[in-house]
C-alpha positions in Angstrom: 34.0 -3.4 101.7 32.9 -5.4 98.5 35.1 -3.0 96.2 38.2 -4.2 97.6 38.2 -7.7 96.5 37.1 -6.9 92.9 39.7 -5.7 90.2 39.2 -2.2 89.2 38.0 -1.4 85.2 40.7 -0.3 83.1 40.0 2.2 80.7 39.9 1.4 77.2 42.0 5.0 76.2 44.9 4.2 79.1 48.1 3.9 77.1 50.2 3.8 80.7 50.3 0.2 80.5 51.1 -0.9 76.7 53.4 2.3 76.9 55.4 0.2 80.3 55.3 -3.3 78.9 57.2 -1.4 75.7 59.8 -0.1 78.4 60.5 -3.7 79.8 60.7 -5.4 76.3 64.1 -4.1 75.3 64.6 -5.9 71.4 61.4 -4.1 70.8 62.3 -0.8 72.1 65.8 -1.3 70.1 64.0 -2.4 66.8 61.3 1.1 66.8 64.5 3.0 68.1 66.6 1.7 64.8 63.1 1.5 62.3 62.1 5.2 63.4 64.8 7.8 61.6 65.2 4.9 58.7 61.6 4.9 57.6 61.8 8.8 58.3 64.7 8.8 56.0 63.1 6.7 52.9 59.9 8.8 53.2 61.2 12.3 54.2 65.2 12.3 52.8 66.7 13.9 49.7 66.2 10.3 47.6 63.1 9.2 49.4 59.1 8.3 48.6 58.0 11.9 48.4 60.8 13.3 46.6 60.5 10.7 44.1 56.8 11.3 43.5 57.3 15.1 43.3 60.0 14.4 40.7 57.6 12.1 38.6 55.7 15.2 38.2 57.8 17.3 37.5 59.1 15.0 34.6 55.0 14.7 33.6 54.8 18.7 34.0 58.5 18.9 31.7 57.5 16.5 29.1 54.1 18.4 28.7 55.5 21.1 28.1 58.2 19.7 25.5 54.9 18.6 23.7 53.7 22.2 23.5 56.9 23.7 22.4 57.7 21.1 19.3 53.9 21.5 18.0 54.4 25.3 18.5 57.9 24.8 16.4 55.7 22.5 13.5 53.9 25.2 13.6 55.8 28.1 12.9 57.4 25.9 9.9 54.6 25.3 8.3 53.9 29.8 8.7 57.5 30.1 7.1 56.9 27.4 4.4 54.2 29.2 3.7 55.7 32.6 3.9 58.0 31.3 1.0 56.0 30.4 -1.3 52.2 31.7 -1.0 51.7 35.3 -2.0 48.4 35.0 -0.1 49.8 34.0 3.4 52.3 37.1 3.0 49.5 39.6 2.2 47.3 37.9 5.0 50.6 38.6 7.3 50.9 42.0 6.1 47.3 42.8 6.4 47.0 41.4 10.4 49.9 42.2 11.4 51.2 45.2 10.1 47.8 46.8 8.9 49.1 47.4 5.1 45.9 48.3 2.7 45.3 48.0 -0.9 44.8 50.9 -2.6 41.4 52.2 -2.4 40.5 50.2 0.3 39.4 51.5 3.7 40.0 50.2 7.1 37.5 50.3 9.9 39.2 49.6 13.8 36.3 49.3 16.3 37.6 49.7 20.1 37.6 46.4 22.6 34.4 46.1 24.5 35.1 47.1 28.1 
């Protein structure tokens, strides 16, 4: 008999109740039913958050790589400056690359370690 003039516990993890009050208060339920797909759209769209971050890497990744490629080019200038010019960087291209000997000389090839 005492339990019927005391008021029940509610349960900490019961979302029935906030989840009704959010049904009565209709400016509310308009504002999250207008704020839901835009948010979705600035994070999720073709010009949102995440695209724009993947982007910026990309761009990093892109100009890294431009980087590489121009020192690569400096490079291979200096190799045909040198080419020119130097009688000692065209033997030491002919030697590596195309195995070309002196006279007299002899070549020994070992095989790669496996």
């Amino acid at each position: 008999m005492e339990n019927l003039f005391y008021r029940k516990k509610k349960s900490p993890w019961d979302l029935r109740e906030p989840f009704r009050r959010l049904l009565r208060n209709k400016r509310l339920l308009l504002l999250i039913a207008i704020a839901t797909p835009l948010v979705g759209y600035l994070l999720f769209g073709s010009r949102g958050i995440i695209q724009r971050v993947r982007l910026e890497h990309q761009k990093v990744e892109m100009e890294q790589r431009l980087r590489e490629a121009e020192a690569e080019a400096d490079r291979l200038k200096q190799e045909s400056k040198a080419l020119d010019n130097d009688r000692a960087a065209i033997e030491r291209v002919a030697r590596e690359k195309h195995g070309m000997v002196r006279p007299g000389e002899t070549v020994y090839r070992t095989s790669p370690t496996r």
